[in-house]
Backbone as XML, in Angstrom:
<?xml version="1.0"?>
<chain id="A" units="angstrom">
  <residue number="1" name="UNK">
    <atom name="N" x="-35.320" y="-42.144" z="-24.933"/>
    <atom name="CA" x="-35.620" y="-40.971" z="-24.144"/>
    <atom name="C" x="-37.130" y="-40.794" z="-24.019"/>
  </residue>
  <residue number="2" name="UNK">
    <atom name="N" x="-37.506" y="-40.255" z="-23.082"/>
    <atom name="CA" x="-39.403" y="-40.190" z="-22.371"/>
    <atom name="C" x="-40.090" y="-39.224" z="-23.629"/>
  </residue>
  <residue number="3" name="UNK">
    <atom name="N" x="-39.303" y="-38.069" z="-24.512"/>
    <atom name="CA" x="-40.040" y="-37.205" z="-25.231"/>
    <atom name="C" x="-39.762" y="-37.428" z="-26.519"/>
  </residue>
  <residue number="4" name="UNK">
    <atom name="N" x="-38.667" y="-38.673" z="-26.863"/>
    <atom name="CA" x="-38.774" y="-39.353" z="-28.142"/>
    <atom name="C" x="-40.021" y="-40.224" z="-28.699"/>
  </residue>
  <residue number="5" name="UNK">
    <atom name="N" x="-40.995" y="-40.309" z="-29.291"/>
    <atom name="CA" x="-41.875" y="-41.048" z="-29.661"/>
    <atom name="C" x="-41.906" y="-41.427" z="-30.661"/>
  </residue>
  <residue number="6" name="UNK">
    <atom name="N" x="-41.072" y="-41.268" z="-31.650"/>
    <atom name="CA" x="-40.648" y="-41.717" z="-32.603"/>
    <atom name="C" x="-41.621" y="-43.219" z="-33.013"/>
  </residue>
  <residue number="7" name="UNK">
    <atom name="N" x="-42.374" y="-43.460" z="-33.943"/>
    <atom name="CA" x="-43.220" y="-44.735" z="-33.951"/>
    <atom name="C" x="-44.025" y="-45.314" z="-33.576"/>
  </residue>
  <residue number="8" name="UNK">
    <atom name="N" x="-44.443" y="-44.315" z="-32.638"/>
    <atom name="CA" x="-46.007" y="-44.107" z="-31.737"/>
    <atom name="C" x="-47.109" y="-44.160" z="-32.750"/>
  </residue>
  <residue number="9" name="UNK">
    <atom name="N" x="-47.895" y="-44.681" z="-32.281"/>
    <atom name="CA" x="-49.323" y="-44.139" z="-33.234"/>
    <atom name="C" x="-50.410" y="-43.346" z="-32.024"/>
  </residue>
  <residue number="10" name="UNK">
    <atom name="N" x="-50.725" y="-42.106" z="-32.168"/>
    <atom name="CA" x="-51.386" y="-41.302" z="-31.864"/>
    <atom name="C" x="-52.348" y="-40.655" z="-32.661"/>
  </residue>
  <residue number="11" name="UNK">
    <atom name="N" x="-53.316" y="-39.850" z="-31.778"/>
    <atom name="CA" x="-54.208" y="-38.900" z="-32.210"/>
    <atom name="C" x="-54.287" y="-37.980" z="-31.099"/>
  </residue>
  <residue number="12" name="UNK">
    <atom name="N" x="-54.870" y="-36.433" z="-31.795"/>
    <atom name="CA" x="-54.669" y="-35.433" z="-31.831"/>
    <atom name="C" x="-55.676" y="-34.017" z="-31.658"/>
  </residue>
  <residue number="13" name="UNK">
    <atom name="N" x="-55.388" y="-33.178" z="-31.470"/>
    <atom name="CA" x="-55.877" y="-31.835" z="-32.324"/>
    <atom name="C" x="-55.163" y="-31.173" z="-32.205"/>
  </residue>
  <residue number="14" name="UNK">
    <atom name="N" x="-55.736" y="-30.827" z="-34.084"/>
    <atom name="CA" x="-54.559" y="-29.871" z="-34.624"/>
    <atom name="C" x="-55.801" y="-28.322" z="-35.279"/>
  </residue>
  <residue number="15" name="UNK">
    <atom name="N" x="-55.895" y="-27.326" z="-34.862"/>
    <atom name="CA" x="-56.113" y="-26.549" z="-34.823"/>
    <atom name="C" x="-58.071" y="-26.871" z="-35.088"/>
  </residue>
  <residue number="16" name="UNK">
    <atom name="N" x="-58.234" y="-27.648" z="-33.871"/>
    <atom name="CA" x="-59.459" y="-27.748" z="-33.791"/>
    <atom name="C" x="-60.239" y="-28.765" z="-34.486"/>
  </residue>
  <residue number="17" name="UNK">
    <atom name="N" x="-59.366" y="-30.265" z="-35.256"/>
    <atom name="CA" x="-59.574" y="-30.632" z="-35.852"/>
    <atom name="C" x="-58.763" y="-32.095" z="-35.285"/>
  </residue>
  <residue number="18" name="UNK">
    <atom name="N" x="-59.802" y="-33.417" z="-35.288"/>
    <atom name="CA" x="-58.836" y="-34.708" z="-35.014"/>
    <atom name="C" x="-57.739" y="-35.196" z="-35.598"/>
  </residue>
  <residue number="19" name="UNK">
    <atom name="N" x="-57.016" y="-35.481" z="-35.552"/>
    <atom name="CA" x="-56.326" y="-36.218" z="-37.004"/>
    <atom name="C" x="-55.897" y="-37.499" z="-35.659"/>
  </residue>
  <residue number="20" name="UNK">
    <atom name="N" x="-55.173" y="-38.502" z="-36.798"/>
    <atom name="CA" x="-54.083" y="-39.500" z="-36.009"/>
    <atom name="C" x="-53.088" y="-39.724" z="-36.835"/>
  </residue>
  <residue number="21" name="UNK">
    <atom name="N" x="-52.117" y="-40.736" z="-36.761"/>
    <atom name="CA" x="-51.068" y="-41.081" z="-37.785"/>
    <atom name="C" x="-49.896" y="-41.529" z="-36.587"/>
  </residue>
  <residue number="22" name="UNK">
    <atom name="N" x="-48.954" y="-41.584" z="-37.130"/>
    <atom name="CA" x="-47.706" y="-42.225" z="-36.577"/>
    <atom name="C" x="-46.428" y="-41.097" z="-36.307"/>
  </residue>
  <residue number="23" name="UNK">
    <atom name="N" x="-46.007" y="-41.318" z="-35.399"/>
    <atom name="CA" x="-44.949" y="-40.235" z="-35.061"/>
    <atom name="C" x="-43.874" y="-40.737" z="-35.950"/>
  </residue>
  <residue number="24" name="UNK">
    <atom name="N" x="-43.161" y="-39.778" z="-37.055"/>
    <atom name="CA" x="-42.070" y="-39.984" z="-37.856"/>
    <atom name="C" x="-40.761" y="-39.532" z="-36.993"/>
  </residue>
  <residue number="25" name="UNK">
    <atom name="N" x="-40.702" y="-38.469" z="-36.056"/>
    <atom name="CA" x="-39.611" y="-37.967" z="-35.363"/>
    <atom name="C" x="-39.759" y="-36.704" z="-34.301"/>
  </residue>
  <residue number="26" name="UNK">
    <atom name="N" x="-39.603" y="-36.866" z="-33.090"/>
    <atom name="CA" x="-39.831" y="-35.950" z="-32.297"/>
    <atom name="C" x="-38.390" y="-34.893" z="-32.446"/>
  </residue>
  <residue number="27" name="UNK">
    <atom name="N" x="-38.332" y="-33.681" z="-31.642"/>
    <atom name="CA" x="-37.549" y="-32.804" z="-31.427"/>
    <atom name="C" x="-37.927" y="-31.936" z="-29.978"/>
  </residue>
  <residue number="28" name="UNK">
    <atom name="N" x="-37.241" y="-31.515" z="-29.274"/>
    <atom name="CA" x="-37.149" y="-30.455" z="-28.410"/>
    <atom name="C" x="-36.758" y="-29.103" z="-28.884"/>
  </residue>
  <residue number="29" name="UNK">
    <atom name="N" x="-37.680" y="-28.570" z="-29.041"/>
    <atom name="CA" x="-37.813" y="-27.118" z="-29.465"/>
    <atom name="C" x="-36.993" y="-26.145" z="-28.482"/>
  </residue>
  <residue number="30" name="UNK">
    <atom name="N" x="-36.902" y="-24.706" z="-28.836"/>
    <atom name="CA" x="-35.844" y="-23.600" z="-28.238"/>
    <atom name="C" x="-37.043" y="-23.466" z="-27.257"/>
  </residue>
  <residue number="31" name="UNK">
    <atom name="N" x="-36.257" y="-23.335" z="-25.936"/>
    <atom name="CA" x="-37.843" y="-23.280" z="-24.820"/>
    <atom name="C" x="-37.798" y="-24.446" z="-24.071"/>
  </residue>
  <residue number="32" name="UNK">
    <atom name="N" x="-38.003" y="-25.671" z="-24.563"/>
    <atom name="CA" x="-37.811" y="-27.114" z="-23.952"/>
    <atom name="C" x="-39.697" y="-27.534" z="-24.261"/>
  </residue>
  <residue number="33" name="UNK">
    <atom name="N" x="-40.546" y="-27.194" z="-25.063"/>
    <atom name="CA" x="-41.548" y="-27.544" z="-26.055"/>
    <atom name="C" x="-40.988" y="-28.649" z="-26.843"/>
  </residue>
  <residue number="34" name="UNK">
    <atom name="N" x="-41.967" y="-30.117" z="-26.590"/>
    <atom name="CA" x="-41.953" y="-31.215" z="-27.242"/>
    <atom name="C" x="-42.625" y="-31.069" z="-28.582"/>
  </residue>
  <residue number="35" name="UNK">
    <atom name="N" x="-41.845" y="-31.298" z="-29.890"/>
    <atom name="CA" x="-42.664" y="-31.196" z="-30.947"/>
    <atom name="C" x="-42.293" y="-32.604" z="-31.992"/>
  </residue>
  <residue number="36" name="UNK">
    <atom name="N" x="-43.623" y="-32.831" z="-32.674"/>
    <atom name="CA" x="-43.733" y="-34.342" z="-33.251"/>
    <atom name="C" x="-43.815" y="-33.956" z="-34.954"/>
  </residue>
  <residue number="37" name="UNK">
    <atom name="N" x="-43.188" y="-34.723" z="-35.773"/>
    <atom name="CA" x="-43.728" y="-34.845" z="-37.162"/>
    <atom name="C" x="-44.734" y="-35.846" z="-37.324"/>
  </residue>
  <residue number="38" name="UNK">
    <atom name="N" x="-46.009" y="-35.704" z="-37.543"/>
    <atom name="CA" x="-46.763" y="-36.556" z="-37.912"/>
    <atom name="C" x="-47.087" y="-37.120" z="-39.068"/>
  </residue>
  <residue number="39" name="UNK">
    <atom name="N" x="-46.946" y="-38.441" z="-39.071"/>
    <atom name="CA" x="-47.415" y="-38.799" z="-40.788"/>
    <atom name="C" x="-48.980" y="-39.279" z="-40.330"/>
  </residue>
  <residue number="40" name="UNK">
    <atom name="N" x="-50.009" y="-38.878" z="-41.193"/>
    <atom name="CA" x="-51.446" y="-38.854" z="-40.996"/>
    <atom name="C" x="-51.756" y="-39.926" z="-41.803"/>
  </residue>
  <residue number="41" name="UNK">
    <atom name="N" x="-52.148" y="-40.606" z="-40.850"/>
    <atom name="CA" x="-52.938" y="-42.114" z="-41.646"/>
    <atom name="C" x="-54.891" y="-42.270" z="-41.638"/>
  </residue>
  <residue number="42" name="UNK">
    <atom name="N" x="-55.352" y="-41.881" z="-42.481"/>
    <atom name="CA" x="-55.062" y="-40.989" z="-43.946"/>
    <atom name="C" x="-54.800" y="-39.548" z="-44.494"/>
  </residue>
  <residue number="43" name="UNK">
    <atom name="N" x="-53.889" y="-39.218" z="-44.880"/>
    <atom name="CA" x="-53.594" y="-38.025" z="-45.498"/>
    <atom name="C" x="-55.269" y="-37.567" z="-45.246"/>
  </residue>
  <residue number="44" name="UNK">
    <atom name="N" x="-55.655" y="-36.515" z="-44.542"/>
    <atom name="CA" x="-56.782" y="-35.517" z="-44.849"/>
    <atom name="C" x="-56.598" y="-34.246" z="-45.813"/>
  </residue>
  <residue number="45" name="UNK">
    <atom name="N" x="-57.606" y="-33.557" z="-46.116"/>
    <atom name="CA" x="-57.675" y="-32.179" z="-46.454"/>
    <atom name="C" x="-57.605" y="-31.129" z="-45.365"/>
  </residue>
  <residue number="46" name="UNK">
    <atom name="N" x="-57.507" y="-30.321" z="-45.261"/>
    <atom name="CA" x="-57.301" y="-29.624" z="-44.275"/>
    <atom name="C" x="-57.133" y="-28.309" z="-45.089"/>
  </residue>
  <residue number="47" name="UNK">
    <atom name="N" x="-57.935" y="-27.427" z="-44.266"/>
    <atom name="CA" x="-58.480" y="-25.783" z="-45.225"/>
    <atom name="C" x="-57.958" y="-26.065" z="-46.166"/>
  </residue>
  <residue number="48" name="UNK">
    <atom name="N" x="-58.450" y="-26.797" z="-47.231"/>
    <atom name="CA" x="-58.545" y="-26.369" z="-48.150"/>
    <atom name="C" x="-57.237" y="-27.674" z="-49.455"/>
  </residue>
  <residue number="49" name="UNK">
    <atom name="N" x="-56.078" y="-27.802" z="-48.503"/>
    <atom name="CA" x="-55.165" y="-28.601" z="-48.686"/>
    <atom name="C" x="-54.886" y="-29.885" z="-48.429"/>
  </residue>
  <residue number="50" name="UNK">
    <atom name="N" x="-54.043" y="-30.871" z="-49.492"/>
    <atom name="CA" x="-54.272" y="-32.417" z="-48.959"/>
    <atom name="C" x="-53.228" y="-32.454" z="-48.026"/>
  </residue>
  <residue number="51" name="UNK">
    <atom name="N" x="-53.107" y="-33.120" z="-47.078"/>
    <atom name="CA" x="-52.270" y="-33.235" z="-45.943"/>
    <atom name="C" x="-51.730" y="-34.751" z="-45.288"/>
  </residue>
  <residue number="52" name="UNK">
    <atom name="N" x="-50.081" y="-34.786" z="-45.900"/>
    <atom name="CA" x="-49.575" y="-35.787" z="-45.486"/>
    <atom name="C" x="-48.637" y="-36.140" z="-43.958"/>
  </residue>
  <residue number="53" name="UNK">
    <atom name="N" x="-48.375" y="-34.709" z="-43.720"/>
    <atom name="CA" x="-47.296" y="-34.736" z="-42.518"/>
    <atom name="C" x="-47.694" y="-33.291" z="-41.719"/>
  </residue>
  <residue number="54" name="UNK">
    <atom name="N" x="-47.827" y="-33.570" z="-40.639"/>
    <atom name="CA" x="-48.148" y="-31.994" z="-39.555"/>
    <atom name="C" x="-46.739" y="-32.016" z="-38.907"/>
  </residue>
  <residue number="55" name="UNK">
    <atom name="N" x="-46.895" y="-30.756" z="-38.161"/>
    <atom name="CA" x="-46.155" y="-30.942" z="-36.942"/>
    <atom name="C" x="-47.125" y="-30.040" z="-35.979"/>
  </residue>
  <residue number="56" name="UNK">
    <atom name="N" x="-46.742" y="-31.386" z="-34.598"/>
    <atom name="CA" x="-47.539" y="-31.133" z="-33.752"/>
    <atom name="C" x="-47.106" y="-30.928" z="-32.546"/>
  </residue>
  <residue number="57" name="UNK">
    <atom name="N" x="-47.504" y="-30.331" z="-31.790"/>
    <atom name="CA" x="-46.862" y="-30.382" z="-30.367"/>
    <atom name="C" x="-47.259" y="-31.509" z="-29.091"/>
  </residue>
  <residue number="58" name="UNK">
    <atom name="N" x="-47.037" y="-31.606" z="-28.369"/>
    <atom name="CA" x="-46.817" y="-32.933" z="-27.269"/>
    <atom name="C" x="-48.437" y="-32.300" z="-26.386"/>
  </residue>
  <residue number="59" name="UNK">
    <atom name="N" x="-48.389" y="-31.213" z="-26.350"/>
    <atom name="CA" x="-49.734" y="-30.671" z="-25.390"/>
    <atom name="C" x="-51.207" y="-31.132" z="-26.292"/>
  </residue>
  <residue number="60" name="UNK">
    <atom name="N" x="-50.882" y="-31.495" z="-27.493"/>
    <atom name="CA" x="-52.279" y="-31.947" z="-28.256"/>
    <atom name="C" x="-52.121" y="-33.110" z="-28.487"/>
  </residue>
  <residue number="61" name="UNK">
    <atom name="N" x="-50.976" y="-34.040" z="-28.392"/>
    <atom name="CA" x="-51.499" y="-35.277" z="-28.816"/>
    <atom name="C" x="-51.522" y="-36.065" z="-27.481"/>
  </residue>
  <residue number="62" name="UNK">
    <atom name="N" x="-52.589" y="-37.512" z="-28.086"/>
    <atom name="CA" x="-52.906" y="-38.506" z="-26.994"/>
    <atom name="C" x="-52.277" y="-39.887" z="-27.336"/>
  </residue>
  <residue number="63" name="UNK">
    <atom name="N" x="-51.905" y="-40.957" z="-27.011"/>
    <atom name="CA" x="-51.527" y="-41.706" z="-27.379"/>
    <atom name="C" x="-52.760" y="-42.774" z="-27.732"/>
  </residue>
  <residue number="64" name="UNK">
    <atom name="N" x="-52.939" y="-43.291" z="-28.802"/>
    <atom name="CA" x="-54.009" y="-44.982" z="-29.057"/>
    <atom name="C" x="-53.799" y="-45.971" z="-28.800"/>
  </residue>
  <residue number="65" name="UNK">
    <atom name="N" x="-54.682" y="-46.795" z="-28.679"/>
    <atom name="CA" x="-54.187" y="-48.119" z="-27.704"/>
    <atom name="C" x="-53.313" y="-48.035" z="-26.691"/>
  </residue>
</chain>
């Protein structure tokens, strides 16, 4: 399906901040909003916290390569 990305490697912003990593599993949200689990390759900090997995929405990420 076109809003599955499942295994993508992308990058991002996530509240004003780059990250990238690999799409673990998309979903269609209540609304019809594309949303991604990201696993972050490398885990960052982020305010304050170490950070292995976001979720992100489809309007912030870009695809690499």
């Amino acid at each position: 399906m076109a809003w599955d990305r499942a295994g993508e490697a992308v990058a991002g912003t996530y509240l004003g901040l780059t990250v990238s990593g690999v799409i673990l599993e998309s979903r269609v949200k209540y609304g019809g909003a594309v949303q991604h689990t990201l696993r972050l390759d490398p885990p960052q900090t982020l305010f304050g916290s170490l950070r292995t997995v976001l979720l992100m929405d489809e309007r912030d990420l870009f695809k690499t390569q």
